[in-house]
VOMARNU-309528 format. One record per atom (N, C-alpha, C, CB): x, y, z; residue in three letters. Coordinates in steps of 0.05 Angstrom, whole numbers, padded with zeros to 5 digits, always signed. Glycine has a CB too. Layout:
<rs>
XYZala ...
</rs>
This chain:
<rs>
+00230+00453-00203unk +00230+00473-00224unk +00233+00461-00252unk +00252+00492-00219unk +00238+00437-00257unk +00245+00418-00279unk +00259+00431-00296unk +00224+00405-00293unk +00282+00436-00281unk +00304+00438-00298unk +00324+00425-00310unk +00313+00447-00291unk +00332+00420-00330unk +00356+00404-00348unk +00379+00406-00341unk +00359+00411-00374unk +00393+00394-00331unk +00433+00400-00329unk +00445+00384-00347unk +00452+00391-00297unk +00461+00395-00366unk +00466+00379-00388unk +00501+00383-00384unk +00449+00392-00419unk +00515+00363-00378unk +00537+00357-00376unk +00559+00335-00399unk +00532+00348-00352unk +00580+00352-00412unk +00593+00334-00424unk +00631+00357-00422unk +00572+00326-00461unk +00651+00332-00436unk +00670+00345-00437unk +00686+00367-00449unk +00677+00334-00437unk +00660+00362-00471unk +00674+00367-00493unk +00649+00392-00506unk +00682+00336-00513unk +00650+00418-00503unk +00633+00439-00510unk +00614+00424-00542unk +00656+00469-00517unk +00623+00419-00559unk +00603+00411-00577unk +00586+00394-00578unk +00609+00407-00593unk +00592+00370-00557unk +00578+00350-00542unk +00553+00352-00525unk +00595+00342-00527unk +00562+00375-00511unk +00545+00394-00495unk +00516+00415-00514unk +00571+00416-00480unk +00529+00414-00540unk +00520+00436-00559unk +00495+00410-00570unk +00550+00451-00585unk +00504+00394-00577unk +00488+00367-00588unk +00468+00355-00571unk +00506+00344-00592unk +00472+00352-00545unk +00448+00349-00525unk +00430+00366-00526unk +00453+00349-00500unk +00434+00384-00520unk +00420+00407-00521unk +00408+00414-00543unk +00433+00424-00516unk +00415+00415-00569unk +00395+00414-00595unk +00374+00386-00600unk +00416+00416-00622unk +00382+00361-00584unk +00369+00342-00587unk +00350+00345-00561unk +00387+00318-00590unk +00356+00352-00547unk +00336+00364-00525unk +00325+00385-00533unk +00348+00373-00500unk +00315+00392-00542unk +00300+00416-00549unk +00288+00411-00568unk +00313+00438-00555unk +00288+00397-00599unk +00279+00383-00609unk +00245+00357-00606unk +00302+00378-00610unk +00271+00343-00570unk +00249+00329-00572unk +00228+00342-00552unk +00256+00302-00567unk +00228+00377-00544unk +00212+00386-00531unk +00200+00393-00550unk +00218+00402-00514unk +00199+00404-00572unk +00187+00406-00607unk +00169+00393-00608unk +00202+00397-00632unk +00177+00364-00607unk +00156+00342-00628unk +00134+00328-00602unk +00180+00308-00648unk +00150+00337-00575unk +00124+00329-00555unk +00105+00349-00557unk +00130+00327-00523unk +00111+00385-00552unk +00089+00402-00557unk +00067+00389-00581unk +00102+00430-00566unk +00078+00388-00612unk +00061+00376-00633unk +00051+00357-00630unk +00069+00372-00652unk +00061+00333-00611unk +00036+00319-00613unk +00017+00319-00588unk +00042+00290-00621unk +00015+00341-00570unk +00006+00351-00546unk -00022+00371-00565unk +00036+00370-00526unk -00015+00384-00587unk -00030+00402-00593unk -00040+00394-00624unk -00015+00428-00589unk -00031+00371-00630unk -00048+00354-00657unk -00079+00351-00652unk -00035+00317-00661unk -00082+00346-00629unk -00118+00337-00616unk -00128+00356-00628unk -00129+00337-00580unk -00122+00379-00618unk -00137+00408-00614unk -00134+00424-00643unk -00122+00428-00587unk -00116+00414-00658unk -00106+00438-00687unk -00128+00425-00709unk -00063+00434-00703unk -00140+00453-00719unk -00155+00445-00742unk -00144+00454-00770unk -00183+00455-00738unk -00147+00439-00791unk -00139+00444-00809unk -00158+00450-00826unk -00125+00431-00814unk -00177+00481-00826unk -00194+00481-00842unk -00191+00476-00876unk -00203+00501-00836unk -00215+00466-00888unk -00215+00461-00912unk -00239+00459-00930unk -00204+00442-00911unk -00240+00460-00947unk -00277+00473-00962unk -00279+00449-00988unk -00275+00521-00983unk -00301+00420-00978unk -00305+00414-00985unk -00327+00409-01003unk -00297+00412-00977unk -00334+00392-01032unk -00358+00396-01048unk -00358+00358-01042unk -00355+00416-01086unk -00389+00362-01038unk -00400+00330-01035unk -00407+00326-01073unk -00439+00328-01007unk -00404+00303-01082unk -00401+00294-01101unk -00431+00281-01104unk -00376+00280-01100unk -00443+00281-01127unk -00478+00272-01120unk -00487+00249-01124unk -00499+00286-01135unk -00471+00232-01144unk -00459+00214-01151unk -00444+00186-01135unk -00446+00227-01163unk -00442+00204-01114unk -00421+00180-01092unk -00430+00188-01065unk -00380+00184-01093unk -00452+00188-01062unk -00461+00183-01036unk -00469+00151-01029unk -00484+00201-01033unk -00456+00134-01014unk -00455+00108-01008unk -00469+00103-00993unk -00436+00098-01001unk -00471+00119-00963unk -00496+00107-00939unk -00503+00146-00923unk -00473+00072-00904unk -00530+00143-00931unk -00536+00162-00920unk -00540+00176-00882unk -00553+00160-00934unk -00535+00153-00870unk -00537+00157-00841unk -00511+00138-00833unk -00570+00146-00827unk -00520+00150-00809unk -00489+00140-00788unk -00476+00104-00793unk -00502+00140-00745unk -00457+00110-00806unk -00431+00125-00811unk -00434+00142-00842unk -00403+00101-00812unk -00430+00166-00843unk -00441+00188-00872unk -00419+00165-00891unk -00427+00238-00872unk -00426+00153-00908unk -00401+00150-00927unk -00408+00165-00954unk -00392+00116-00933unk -00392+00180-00952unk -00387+00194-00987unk -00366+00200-00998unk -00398+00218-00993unk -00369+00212-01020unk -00345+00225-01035unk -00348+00251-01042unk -00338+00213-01059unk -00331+00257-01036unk -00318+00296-01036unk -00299+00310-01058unk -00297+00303-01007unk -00300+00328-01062unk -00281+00342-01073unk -00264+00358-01064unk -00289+00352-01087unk -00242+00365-01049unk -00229+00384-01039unk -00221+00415-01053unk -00209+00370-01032unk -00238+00435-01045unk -00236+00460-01062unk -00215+00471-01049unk -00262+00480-01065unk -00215+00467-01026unk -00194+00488-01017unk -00185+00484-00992unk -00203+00516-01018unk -00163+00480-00983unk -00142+00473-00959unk -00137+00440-00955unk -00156+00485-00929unk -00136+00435-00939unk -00126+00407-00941unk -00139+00393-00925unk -00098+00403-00937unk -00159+00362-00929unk -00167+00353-00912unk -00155+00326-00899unk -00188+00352-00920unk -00152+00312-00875unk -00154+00312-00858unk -00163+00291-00844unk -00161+00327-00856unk -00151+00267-00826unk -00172+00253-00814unk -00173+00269-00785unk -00166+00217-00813unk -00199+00275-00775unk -00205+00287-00746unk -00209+00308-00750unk -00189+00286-00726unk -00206+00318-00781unk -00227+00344-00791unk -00244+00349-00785unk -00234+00348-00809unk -00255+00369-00773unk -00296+00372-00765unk -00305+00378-00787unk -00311+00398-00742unk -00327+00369-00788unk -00342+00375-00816unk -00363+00388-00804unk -00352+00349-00837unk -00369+00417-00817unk -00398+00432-00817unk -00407+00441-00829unk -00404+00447-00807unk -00433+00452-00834unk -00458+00467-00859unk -00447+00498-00851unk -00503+00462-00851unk -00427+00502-00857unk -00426+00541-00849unk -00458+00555-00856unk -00396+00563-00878unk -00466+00547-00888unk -00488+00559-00898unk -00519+00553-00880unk -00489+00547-00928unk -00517+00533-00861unk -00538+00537-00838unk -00529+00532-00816unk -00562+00523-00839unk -00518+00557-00807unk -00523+00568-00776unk -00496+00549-00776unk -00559+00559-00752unk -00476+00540-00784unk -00457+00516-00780unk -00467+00498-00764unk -00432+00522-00769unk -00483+00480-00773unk -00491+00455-00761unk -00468+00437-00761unk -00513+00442-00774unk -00460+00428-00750unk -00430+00406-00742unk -00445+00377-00748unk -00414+00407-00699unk -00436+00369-00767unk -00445+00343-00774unk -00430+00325-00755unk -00441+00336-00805unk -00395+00333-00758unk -00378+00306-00737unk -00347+00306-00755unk -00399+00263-00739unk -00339+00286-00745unk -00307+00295-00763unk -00311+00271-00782unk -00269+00293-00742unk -00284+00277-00801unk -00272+00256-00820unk -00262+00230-00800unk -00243+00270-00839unk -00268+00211-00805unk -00257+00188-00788unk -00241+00172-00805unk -00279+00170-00775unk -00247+00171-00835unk -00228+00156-00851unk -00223+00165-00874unk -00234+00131-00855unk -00209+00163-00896unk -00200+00173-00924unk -00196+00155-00936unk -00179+00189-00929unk -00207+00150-00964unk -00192+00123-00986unk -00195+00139-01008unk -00210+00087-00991unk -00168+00138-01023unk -00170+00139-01055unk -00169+00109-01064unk -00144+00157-01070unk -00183+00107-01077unk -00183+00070-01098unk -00178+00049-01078unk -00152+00064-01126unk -00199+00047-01058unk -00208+00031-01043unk -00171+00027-01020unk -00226+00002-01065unk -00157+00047-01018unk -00131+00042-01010unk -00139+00075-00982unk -00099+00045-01043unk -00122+00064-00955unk -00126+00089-00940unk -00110+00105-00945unk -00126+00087-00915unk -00116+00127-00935unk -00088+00148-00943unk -00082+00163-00918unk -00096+00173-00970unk 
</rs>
């Protein structure tokens, strides 16, 4: 049934396991459901900083709105949402972020 028995002498001891247990049931769910969570965001391609036009896309963007992301999907909403593929890397001034 995977159940927890959490044993100590002293009731606040008992109180402390138990918030640290639960906790680290917290931060396993988040990174169980990091794969799958998207963080949409509405970017502008910059016309100016397009670096390599085919695989791997390298360019530069503007972030209008939400927050981007490495493992962001990137798509054309405006045709039919064609899914280009995700963000795989980020640099401001040649530094990762």
């Amino acid at each position: 049934l995977n159940v927890k028995i959490f044993t100590a002498d002293i009731i606040y001891h008992l109180f402390d396991q138990f918030t640290a247990y639960m906790q680290q049931i917290r931060d396993e769910r988040k990174r169980a459901a990091a794969d799958s969570a998207v963080f949409p965001c509405r970017l502008r391609i910059l016309p100016t900083c397009v670096f390599c036009r085919k695989d791997p896309i390298v360019l530069g963007v503007e972030v209008v709105e939400g927050i981007a992301r490495v493992g962001t999907p990137i798509c054309i909403p405006s045709q039919e949402k064609i899914t280009i593929g995700k963000i795989a890397s980020m640099e401001v001034d040649h530094k990762a972020v």
